[in-house]
C-alpha positions in Angstrom: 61.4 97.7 156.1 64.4 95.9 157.6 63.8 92.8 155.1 63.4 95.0 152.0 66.7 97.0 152.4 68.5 93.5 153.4 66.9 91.9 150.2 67.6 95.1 148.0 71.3 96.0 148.9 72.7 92.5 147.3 70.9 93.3 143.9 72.2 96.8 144.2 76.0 95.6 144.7 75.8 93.4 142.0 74.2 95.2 139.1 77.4 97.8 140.2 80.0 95.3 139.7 78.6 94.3 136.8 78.3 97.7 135.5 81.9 98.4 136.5 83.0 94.8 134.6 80.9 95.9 131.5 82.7 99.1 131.8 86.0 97.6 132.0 85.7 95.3 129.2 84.3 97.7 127.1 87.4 100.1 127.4 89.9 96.9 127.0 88.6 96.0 123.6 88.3 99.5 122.8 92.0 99.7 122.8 93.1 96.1 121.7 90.9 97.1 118.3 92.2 100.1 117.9 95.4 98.9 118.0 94.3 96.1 116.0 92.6 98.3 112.9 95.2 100.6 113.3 98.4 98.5 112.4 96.8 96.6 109.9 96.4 100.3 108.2 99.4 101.3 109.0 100.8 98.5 107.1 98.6 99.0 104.1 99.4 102.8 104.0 102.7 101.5 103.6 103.2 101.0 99.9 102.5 104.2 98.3 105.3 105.8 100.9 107.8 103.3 99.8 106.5 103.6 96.2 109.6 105.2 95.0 111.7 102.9 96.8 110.3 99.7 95.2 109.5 100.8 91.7 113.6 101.5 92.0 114.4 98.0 93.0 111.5 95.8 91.3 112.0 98.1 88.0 108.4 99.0 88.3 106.0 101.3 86.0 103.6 103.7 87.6 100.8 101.2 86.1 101.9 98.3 88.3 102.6 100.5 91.2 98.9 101.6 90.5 97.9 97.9 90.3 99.5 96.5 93.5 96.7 99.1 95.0 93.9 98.4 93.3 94.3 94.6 94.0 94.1 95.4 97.6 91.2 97.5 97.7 89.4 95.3 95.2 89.9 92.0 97.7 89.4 94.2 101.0 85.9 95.1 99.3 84.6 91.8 98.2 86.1 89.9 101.9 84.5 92.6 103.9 80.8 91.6 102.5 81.7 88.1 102.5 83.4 88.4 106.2 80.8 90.1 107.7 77.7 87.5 106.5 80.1 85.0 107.8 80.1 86.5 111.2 76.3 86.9 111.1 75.5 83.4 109.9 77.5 82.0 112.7 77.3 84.2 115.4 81.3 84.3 115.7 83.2 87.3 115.3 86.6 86.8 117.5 87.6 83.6 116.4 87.4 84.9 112.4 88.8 88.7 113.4 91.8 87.0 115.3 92.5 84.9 112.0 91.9 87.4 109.8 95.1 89.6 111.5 97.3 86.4 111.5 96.6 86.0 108.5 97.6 89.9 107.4 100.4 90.0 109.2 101.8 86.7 107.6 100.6 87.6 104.4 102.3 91.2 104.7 105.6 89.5 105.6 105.4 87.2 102.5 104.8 90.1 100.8 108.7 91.5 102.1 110.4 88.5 100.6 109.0 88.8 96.9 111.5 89.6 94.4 109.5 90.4 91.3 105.8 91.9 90.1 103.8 89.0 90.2 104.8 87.7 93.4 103.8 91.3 94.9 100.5 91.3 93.4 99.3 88.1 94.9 100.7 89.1 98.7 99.2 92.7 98.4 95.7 90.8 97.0 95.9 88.0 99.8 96.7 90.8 102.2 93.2 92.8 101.2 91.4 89.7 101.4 92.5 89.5 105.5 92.1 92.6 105.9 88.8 93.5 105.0 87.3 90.6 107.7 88.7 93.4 110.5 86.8 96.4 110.4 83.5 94.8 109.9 83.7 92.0 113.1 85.6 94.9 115.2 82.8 97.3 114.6 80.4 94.4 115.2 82.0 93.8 118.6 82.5 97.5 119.7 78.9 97.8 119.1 77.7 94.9 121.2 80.3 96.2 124.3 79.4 100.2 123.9 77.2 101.8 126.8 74.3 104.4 125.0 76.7 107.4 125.8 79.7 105.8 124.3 78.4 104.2 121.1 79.6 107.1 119.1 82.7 108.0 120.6 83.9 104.4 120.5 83.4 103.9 117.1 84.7 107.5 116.0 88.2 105.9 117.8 87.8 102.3 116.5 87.3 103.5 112.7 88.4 107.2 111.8 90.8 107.6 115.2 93.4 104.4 115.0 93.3 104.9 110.5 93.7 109.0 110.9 96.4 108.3 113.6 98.1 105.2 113.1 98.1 105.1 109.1 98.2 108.7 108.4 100.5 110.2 110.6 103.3 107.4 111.6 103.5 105.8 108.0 104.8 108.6 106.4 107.6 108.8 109.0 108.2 105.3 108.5 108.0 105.1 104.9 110.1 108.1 104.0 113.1 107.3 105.4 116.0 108.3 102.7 118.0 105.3 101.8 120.8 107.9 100.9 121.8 108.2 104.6 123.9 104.8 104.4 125.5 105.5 101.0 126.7 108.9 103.1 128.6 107.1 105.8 130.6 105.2 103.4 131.9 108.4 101.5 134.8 110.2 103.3 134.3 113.4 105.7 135.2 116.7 104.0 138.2 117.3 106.2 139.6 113.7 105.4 138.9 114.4 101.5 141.1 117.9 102.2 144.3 115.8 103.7 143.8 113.5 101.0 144.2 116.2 98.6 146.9 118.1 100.4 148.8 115.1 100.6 149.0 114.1 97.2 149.4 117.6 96.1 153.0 117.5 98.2 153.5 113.8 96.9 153.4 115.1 93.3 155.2 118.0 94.1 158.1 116.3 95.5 158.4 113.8 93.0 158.6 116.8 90.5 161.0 118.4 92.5 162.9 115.2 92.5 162.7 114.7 88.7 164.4 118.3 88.0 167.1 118.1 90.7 170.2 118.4 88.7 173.1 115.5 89.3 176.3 116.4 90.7 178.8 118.5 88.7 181.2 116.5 87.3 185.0 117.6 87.8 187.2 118.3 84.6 189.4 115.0 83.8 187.5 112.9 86.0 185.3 110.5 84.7 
């Protein structure tokens, strides 16, 4: 009996630290892809928050606001099918979803230094087309790492959690912030606009004052 619990104790040990390691690993990639999925929606929630703003400065119709969109959800559809029989076919899912957020985040930084319609269409349609490789491989890989009694959970975080929370709630923050403000704290403070007044009010009063101030009375045979 002696032999059996010596023999059985080191298989016990190990299965629990590799439990604990599974365990471990499983909650660090629940967090780096929620983080992950969650900025890249946050930064494609973006746009139709700053609609206003950009239509303003790029002189855009409601039509090409509508377009810059579309193209993104049209190339997010078509790289998400083509991204996730990639991943299958070669049994590699990091590799592609770390590219494919590199790749978003430069894209969505090109997309800043456009100055025109066009140039806008392309980033926001190269930007879909990176995106859409991320959901699929991070679901693929929080699948693979998720314990029977988290399976569910962790993909209720991974998908509708970091979207809901990241690109539904802080966008609109971020995105609405009123341009105004600066214009504001150029313009002078009420009380400063008041002396301002005040003080050319007395200016022009004086200088009236001035102009009807009769000369001094000249004596008789004096010149």
């Amino acid at each position: 009996m002696s032999r059996i619990r010596t023999r059985v104790r080191p298989d016990a040990e190990a299965s629990a630290a590799t439990d604990s390691a599974a365990h471990r690993y499983e909650n660090r990639l629940l967090l780096i892809l929620f983080l992950a999925f969650g900025f890249v929606f946050f930064d494609r929630q973006a746009l139709p928050f700053l609609a206003p703003y950009i239509a303003e400065d790029f002189h855009l119709s409601n039509t090409e606001l509508g377009t810059l969109s579309g193209v993104l959800a049209l190339t997010w559809a078509l790289s998400g099918l083509v991204a996730g029989r990639l991943s299958d076919k070669l049994g590699r899912r990091k590799p592609i979803l770390i590219a494919a957020v590199v790749l978003f985040s430069c894209f969505s930084a090109a997309g800043g230094l456009m100055t025109g319609f066009l140039g806008l269409l392309v980033a926001r349609a190269l930007m879909g087309m990176a995106e859409g490789a991320v959901l699929p491989l991070a679901q693929s890989l929080m699948v693979e790492a998720s314990r029977d009694s988290r399976r569910g959970l962790n993909m209720g975080l991974l998908q509708g959690s970091s979207a809901g929370l990241m690109g539904g709630i802080l966008a609109p923050p971020g995105g609405g912030v009123d341009r105004r403000a600066p214009r504001l704290a150029h313009c002078p403070a009420p009380d400063d606009r008041a002396r301002s007044a005040h003080r050319g009010l007395d200016r022009e009063v004086g200088q009236g004052s001035t102009a009807r101030r009769p000369g001094p009375a000249r004596r008789r045979g004096h010149p």
